[in-house]
mmCIF file of the N, C-alpha and C atoms, coordinates in Angstrom:
data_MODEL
# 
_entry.id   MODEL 
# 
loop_
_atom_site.group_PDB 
_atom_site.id 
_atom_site.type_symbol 
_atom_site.label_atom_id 
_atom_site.label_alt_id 
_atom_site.label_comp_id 
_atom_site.label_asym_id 
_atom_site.label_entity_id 
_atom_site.label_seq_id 
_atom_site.pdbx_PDB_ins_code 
_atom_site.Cartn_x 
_atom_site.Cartn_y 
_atom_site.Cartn_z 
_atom_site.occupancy 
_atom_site.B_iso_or_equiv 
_atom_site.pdbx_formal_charge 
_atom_site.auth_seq_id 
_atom_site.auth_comp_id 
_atom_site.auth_asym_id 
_atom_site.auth_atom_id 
_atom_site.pdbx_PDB_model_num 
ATOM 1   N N  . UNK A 1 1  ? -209.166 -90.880  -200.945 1.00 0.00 ? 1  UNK A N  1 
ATOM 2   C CA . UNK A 1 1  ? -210.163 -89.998  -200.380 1.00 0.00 ? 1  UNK A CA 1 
ATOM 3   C C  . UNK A 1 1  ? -211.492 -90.259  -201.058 1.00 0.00 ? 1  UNK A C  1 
ATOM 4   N N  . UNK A 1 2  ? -212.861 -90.159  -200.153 1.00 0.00 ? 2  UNK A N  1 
ATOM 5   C CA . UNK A 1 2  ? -213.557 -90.461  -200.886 1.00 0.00 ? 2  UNK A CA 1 
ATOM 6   C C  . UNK A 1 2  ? -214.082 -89.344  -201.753 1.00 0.00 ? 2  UNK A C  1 
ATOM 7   N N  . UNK A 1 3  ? -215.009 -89.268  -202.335 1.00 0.00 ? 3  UNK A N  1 
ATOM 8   C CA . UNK A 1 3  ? -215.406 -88.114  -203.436 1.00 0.00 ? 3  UNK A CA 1 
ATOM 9   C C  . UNK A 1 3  ? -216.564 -87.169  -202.635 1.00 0.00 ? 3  UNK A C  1 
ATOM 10  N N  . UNK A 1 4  ? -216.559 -86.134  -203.389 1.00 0.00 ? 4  UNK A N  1 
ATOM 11  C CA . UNK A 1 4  ? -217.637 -85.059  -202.534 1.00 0.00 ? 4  UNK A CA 1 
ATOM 12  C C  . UNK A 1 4  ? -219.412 -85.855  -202.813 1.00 0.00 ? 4  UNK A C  1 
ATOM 13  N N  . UNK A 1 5  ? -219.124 -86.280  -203.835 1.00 0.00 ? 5  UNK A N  1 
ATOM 14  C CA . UNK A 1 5  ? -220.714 -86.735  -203.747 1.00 0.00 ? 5  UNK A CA 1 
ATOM 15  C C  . UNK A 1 5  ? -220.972 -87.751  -202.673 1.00 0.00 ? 5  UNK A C  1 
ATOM 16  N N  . UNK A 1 6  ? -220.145 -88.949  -202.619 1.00 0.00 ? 6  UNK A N  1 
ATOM 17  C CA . UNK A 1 6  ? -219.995 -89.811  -202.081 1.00 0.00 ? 6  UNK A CA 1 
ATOM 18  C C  . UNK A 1 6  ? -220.344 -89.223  -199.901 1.00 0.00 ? 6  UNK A C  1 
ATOM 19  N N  . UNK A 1 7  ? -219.648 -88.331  -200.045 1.00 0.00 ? 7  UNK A N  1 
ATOM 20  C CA . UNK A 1 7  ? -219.737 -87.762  -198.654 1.00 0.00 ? 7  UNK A CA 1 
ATOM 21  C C  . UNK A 1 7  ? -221.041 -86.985  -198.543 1.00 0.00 ? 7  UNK A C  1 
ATOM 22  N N  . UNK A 1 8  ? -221.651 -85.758  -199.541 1.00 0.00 ? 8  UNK A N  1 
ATOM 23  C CA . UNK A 1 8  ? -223.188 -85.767  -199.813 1.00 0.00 ? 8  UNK A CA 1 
ATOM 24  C C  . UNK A 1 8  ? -223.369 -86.533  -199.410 1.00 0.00 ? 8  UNK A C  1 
ATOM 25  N N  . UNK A 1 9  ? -223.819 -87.586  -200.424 1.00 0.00 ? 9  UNK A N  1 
ATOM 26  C CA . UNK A 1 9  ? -225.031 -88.670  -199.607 1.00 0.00 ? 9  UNK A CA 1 
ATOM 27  C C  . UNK A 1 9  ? -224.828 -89.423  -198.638 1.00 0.00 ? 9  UNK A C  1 
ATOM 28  N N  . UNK A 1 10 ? -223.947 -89.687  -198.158 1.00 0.00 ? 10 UNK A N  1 
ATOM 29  C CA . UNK A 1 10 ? -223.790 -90.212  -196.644 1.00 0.00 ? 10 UNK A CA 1 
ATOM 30  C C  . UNK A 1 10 ? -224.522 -89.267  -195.296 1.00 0.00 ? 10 UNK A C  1 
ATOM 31  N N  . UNK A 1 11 ? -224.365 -88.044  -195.410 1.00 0.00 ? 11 UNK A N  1 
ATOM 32  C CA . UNK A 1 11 ? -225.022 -86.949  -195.407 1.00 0.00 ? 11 UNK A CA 1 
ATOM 33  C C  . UNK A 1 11 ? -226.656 -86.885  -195.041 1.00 0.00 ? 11 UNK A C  1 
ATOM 34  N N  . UNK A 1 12 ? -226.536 -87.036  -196.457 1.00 0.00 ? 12 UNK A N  1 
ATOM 35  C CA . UNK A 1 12 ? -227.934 -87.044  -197.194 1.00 0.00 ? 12 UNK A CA 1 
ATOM 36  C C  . UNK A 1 12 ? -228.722 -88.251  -196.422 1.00 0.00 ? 12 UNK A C  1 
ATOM 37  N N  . UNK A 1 13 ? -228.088 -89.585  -196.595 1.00 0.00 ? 13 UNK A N  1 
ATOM 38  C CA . UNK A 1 13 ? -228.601 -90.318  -195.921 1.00 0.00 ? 13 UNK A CA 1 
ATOM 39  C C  . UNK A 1 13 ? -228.784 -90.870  -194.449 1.00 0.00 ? 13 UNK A C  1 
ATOM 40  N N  . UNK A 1 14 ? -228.031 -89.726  -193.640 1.00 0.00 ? 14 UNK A N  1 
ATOM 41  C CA . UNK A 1 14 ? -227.989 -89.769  -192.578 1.00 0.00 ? 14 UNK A CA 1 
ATOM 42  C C  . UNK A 1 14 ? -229.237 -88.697  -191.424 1.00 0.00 ? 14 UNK A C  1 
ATOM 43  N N  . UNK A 1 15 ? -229.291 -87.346  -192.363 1.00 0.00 ? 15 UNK A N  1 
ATOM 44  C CA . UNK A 1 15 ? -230.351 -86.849  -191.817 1.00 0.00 ? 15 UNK A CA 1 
ATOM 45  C C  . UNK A 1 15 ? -231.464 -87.511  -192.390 1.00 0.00 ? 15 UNK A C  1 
ATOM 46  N N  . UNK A 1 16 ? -231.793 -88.343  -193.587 1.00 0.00 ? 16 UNK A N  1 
ATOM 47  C CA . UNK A 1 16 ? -233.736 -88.689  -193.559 1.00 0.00 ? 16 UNK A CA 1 
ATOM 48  C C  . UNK A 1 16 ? -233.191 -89.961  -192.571 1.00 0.00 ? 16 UNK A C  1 
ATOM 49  N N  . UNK A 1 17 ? -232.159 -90.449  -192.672 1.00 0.00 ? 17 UNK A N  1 
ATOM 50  C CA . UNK A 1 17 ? -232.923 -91.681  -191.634 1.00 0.00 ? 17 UNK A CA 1 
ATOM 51  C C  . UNK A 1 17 ? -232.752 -90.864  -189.765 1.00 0.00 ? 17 UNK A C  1 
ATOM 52  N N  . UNK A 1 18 ? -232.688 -89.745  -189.451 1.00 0.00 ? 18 UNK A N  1 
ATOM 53  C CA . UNK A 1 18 ? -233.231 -89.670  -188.340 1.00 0.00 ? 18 UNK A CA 1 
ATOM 54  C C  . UNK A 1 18 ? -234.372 -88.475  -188.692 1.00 0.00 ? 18 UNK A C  1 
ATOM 55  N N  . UNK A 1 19 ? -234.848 -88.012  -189.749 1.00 0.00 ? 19 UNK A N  1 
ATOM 56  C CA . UNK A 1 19 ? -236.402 -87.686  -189.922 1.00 0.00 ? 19 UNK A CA 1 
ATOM 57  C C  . UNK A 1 19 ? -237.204 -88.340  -190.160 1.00 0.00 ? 19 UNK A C  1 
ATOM 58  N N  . UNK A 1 20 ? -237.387 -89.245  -191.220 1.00 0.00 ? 20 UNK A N  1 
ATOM 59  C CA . UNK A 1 20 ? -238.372 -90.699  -191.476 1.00 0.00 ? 20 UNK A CA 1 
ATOM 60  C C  . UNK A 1 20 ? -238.019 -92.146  -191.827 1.00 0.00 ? 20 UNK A C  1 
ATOM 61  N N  . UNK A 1 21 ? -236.896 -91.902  -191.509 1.00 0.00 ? 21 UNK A N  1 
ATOM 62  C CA . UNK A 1 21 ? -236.370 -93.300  -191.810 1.00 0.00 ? 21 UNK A CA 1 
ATOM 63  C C  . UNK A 1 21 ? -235.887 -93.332  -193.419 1.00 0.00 ? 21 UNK A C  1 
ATOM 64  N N  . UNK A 1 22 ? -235.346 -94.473  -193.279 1.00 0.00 ? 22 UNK A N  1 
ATOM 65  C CA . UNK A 1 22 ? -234.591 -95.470  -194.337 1.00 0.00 ? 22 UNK A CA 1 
ATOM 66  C C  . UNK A 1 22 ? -235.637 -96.607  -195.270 1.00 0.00 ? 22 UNK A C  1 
ATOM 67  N N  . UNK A 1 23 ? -235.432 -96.639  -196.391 1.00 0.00 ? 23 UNK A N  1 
ATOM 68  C CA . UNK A 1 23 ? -235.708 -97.578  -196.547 1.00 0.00 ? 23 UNK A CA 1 
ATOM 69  C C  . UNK A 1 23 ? -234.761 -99.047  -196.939 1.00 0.00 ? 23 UNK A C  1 
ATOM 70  N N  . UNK A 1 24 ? -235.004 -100.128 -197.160 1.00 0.00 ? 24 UNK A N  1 
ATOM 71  C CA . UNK A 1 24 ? -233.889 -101.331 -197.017 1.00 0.00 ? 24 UNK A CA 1 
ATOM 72  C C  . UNK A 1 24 ? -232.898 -100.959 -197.745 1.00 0.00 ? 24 UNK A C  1 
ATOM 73  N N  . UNK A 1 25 ? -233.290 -100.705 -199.214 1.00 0.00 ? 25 UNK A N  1 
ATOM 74  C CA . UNK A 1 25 ? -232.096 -100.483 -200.162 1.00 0.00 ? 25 UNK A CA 1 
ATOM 75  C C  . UNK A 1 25 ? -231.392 -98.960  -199.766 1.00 0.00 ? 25 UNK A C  1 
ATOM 76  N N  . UNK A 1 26 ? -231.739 -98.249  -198.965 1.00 0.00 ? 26 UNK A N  1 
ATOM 77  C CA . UNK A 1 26 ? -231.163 -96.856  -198.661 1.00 0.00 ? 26 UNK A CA 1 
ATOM 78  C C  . UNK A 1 26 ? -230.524 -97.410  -197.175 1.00 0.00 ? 26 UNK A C  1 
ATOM 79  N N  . UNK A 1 27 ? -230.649 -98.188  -196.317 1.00 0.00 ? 27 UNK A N  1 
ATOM 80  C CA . UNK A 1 27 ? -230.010 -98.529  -195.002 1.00 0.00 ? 27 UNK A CA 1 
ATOM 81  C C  . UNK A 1 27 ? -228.873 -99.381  -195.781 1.00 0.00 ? 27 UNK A C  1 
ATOM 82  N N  . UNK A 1 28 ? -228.905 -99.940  -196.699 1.00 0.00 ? 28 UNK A N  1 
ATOM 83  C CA . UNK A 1 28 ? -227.963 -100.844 -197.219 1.00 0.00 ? 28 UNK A CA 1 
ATOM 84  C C  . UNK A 1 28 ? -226.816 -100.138 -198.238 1.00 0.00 ? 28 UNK A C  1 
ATOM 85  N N  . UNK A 1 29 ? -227.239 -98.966  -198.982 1.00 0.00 ? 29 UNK A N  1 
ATOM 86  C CA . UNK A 1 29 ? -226.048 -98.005  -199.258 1.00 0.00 ? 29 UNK A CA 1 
ATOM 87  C C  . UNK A 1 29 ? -225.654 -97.217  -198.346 1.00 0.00 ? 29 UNK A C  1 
ATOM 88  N N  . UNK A 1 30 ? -226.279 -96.898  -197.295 1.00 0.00 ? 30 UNK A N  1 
ATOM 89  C CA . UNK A 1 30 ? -225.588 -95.910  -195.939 1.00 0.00 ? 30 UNK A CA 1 
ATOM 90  C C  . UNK A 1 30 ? -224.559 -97.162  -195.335 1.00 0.00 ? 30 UNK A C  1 
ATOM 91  N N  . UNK A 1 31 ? -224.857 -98.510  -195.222 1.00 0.00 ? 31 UNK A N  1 
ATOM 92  C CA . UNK A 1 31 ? -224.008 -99.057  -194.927 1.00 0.00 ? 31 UNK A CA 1 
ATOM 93  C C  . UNK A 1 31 ? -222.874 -99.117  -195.563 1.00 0.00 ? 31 UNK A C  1 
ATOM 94  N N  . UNK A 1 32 ? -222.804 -99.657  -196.946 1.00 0.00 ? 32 UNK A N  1 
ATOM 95  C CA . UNK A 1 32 ? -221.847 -99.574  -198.020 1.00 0.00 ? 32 UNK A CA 1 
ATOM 96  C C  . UNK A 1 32 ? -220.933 -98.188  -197.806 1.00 0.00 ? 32 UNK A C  1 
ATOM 97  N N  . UNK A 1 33 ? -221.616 -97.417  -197.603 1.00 0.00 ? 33 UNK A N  1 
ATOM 98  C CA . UNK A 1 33 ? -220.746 -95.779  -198.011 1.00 0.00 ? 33 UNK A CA 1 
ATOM 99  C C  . UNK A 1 33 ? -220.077 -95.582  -196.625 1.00 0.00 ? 33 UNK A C  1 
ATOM 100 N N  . UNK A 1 34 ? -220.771 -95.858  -195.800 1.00 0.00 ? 34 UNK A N  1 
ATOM 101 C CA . UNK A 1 34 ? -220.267 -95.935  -194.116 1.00 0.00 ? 34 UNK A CA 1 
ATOM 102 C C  . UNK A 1 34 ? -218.789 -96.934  -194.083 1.00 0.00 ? 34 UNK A C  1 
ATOM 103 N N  . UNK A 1 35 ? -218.921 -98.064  -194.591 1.00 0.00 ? 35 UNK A N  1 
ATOM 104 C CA . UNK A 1 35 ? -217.851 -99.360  -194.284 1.00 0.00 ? 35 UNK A CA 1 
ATOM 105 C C  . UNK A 1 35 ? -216.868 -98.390  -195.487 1.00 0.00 ? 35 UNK A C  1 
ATOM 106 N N  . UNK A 1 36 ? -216.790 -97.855  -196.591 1.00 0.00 ? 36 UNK A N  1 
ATOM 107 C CA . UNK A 1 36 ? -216.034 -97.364  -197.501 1.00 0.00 ? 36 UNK A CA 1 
ATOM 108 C C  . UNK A 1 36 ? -215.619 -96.327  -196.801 1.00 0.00 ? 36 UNK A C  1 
ATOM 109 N N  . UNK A 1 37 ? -216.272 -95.501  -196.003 1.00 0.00 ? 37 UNK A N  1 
ATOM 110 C CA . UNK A 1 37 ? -215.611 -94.148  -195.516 1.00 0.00 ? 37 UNK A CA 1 
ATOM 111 C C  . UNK A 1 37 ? -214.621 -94.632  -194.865 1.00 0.00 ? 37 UNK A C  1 
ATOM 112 N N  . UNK A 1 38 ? -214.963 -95.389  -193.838 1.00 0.00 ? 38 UNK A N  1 
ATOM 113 C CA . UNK A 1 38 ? -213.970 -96.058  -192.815 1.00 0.00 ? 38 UNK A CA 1 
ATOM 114 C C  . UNK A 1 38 ? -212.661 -96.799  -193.339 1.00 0.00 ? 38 UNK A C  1 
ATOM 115 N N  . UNK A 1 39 ? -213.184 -97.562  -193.911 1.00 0.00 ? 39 UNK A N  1 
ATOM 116 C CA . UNK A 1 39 ? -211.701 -97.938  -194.786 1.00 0.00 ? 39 UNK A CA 1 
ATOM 117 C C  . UNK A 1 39 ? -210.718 -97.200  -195.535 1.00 0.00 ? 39 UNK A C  1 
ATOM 118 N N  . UNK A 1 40 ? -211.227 -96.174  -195.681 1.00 0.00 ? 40 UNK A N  1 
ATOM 119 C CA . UNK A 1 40 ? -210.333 -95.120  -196.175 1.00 0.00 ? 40 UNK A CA 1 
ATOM 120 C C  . UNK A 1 40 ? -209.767 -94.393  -195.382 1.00 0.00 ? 40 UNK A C  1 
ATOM 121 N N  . UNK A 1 41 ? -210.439 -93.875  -194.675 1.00 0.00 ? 41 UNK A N  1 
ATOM 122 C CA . UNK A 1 41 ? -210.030 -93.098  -193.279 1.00 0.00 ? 41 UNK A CA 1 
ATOM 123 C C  . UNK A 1 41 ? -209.388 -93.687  -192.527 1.00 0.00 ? 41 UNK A C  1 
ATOM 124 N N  . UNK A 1 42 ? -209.256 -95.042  -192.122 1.00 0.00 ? 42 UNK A N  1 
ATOM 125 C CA . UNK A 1 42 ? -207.989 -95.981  -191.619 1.00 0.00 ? 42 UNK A CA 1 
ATOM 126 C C  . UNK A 1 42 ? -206.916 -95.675  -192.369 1.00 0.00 ? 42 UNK A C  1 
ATOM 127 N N  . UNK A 1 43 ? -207.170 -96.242  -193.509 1.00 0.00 ? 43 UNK A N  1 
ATOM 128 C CA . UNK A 1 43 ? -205.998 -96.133  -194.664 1.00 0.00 ? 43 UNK A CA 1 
ATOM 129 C C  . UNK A 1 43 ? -205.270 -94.869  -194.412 1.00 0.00 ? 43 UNK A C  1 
ATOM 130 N N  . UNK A 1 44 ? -205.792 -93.789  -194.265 1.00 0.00 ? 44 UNK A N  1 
ATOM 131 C CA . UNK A 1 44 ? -204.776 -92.651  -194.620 1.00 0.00 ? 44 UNK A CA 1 
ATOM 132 C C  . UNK A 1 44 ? -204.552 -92.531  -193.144 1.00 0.00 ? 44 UNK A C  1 
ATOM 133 N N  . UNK A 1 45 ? -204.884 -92.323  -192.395 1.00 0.00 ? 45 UNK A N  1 
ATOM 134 C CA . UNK A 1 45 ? -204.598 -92.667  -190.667 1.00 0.00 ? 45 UNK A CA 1 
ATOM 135 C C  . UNK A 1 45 ? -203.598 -93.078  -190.885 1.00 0.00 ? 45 UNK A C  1 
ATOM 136 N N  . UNK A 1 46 ? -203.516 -94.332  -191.143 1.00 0.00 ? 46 UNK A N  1 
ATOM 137 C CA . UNK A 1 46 ? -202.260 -95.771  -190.912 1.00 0.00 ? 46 UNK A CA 1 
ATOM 138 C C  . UNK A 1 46 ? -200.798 -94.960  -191.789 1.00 0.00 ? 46 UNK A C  1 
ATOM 139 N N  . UNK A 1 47 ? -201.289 -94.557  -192.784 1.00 0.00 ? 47 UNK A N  1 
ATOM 140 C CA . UNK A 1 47 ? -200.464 -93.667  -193.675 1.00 0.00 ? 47 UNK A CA 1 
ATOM 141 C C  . UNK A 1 47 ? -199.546 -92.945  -192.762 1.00 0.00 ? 47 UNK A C  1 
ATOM 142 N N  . UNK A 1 48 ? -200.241 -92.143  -192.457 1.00 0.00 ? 48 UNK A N  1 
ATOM 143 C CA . UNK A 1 48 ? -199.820 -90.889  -191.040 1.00 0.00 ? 48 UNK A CA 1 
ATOM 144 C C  . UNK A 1 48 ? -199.145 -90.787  -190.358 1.00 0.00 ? 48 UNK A C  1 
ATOM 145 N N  . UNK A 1 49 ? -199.860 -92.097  -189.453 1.00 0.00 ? 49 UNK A N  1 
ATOM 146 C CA . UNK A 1 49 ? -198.929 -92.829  -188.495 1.00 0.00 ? 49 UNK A CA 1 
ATOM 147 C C  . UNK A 1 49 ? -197.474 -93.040  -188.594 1.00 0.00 ? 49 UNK A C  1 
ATOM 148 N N  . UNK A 1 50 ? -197.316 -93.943  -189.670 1.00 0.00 ? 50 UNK A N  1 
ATOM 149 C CA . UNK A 1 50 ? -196.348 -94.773  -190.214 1.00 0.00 ? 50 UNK A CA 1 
ATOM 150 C C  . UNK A 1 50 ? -195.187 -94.294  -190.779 1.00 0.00 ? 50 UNK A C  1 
ATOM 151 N N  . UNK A 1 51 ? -195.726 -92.744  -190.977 1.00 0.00 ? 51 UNK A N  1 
ATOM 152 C CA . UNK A 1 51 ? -194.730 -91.683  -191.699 1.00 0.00 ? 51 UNK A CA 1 
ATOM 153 C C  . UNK A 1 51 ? -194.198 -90.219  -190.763 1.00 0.00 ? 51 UNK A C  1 
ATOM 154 N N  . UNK A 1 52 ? -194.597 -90.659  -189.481 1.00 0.00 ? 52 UNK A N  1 
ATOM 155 C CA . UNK A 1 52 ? -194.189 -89.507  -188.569 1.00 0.00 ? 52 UNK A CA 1 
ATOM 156 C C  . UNK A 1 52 ? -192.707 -90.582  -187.469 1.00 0.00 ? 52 UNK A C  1 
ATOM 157 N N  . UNK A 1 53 ? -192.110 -89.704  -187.622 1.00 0.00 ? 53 UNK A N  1 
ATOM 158 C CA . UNK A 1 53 ? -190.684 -89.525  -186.762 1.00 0.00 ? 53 UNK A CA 1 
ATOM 159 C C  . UNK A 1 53 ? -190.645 -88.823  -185.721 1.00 0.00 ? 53 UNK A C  1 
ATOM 160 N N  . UNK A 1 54 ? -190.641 -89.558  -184.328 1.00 0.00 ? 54 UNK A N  1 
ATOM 161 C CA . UNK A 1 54 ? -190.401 -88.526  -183.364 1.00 0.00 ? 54 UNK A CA 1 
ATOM 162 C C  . UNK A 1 54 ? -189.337 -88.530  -182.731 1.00 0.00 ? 54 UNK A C  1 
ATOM 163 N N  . UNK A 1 55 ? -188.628 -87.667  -182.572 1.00 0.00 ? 55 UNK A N  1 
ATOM 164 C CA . UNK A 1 55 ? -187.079 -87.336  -181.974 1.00 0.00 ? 55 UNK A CA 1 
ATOM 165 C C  . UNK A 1 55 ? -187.230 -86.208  -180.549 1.00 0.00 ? 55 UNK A C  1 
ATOM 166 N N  . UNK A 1 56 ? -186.977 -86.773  -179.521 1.00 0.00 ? 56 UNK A N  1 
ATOM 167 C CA . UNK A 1 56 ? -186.811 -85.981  -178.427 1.00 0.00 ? 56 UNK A CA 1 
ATOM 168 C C  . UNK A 1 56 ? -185.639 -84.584  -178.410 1.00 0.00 ? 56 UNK A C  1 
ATOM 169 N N  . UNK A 1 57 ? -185.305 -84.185  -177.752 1.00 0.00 ? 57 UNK A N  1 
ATOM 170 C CA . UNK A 1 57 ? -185.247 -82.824  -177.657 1.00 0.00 ? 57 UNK A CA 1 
ATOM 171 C C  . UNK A 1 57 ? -183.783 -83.054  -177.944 1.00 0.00 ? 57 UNK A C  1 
ATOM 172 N N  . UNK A 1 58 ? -182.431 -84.565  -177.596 1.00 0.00 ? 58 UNK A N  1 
ATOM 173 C CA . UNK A 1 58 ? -181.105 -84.610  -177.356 1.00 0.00 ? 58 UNK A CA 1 
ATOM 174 C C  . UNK A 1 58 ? -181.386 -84.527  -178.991 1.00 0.00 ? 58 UNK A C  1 
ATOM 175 N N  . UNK A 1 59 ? -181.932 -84.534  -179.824 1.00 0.00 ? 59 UNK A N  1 
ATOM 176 C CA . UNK A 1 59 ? -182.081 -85.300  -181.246 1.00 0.00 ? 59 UNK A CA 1 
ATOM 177 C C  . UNK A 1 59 ? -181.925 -86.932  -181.900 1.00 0.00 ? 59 UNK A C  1 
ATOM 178 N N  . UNK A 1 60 ? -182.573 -88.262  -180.589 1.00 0.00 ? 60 UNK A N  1 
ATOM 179 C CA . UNK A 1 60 ? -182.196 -89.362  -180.637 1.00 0.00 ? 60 UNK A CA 1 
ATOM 180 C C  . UNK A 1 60 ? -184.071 -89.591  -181.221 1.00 0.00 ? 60 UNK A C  1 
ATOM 181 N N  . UNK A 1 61 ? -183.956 -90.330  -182.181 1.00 0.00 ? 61 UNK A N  1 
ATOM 182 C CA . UNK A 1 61 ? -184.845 -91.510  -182.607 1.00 0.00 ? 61 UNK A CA 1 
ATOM 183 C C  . UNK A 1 61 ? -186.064 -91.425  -181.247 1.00 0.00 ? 61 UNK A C  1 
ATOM 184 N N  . UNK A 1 62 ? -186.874 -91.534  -180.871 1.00 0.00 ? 62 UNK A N  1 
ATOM 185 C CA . UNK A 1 62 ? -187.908 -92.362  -179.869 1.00 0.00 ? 62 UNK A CA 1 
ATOM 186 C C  . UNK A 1 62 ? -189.135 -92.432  -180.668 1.00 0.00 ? 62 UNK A C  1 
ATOM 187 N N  . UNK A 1 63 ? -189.300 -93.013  -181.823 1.00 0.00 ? 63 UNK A N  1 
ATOM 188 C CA . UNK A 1 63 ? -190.506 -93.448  -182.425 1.00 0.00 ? 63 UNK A CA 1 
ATOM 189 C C  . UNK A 1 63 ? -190.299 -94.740  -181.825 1.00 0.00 ? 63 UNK A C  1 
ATOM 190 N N  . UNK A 1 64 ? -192.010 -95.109  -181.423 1.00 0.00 ? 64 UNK A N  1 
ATOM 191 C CA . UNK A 1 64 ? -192.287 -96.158  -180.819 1.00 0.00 ? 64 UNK A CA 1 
ATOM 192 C C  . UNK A 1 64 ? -192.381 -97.534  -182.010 1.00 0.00 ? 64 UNK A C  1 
ATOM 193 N N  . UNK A 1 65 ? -191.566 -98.622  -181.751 1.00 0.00 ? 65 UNK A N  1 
ATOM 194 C CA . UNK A 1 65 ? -190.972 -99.712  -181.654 1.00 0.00 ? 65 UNK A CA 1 
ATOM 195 C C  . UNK A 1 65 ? -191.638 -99.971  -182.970 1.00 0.00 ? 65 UNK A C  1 
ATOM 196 N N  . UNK A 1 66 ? -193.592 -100.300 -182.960 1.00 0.00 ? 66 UNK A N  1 
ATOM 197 C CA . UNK A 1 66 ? -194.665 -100.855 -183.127 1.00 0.00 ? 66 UNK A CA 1 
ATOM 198 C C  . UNK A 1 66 ? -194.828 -100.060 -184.672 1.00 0.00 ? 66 UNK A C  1 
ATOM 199 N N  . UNK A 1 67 ? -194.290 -98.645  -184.340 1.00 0.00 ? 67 UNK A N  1 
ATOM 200 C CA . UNK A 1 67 ? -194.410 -97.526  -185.848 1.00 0.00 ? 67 UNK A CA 1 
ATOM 201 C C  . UNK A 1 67 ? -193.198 -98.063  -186.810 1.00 0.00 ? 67 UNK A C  1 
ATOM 202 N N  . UNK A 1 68 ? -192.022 -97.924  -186.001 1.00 0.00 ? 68 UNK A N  1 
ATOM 203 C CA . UNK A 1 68 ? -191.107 -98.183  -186.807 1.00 0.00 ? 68 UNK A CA 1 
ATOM 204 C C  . UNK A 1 68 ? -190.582 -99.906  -187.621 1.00 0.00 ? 68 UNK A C  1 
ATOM 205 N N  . UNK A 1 69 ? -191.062 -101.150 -187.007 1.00 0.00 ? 69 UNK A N  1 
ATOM 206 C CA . UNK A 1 69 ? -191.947 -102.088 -187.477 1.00 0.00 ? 69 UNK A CA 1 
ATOM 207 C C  . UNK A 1 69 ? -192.599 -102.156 -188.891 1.00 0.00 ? 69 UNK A C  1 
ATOM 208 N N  . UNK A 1 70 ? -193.864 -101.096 -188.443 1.00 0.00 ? 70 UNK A N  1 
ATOM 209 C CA . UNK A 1 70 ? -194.487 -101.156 -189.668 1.00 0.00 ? 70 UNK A CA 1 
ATOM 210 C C  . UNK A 1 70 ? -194.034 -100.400 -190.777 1.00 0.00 ? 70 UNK A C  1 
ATOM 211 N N  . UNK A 1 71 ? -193.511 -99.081  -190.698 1.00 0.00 ? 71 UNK A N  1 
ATOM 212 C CA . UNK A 1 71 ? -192.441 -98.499  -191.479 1.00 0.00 ? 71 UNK A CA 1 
ATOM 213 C C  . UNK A 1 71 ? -191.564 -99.911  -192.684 1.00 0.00 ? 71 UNK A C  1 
ATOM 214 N N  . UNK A 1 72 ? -190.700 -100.864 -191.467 1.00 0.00 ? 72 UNK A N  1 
ATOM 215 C CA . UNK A 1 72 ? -189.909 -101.700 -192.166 1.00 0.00 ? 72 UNK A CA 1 
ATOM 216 C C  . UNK A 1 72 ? -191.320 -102.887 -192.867 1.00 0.00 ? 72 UNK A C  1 
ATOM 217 N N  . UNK A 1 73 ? -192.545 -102.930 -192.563 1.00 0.00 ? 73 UNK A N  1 
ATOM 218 C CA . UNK A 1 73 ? -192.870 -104.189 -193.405 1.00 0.00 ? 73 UNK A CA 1 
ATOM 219 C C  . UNK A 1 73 ? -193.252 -103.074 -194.562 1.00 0.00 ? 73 UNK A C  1 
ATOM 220 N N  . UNK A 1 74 ? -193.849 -101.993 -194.534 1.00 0.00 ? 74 UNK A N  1 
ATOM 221 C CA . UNK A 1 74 ? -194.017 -101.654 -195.503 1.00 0.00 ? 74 UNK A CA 1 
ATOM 222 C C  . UNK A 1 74 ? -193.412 -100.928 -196.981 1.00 0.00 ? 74 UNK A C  1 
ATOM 223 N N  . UNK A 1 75 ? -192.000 -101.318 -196.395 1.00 0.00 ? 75 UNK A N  1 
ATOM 224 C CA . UNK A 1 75 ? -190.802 -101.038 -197.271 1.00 0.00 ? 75 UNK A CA 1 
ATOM 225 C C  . UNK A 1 75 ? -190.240 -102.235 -197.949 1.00 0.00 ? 75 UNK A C  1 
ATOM 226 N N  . UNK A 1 76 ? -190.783 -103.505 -196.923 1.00 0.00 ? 76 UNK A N  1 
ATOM 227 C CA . UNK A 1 76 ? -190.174 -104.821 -196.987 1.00 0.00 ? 76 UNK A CA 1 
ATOM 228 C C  . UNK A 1 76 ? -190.881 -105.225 -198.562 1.00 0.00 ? 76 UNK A C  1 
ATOM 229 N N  . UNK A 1 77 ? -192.656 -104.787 -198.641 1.00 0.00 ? 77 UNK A N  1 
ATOM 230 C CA . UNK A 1 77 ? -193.455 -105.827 -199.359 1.00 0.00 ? 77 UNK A CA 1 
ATOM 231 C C  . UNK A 1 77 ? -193.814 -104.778 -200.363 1.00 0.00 ? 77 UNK A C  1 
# 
């Protein structure tokens, strides 16, 4: 997860650049903190995903094919 400051200034740097703009080195940490949010937020997504079981109502397995897959590589490695 990322940190509370970290999310501040993303924030932070998101309302001045639609009041006066950015400058290079401030468009270039909104990028940085932007590509880091995202990668994390995949990450625990994928987490999520990967760890939910769905069983229809007879009580049979129907997690899709593609989940349970990644389940086994990520047990594999």
């Amino acid at each position: 997860m990322l940190s509370k400051e970290k999310l501040a200034r993303i924030s932070e740097l998101s309302k001045k650049s639609k009041s006066t703009g950015l400058s290079i080195e401030e468009a270039k940490e909104q990028s940085a903190l932007r590509k880091e949010y995202l990668e994390t937020f995949r990450a625990t997504m994928r987490d999520t995903i990967e760890s939910v079981k769905i069983v229809d109502p007879a009580g049979n397995d129907v997690t899709p094919l593609k989940v349970q897959e990644a389940k086994k590589g990520k047990f594999l490695n």
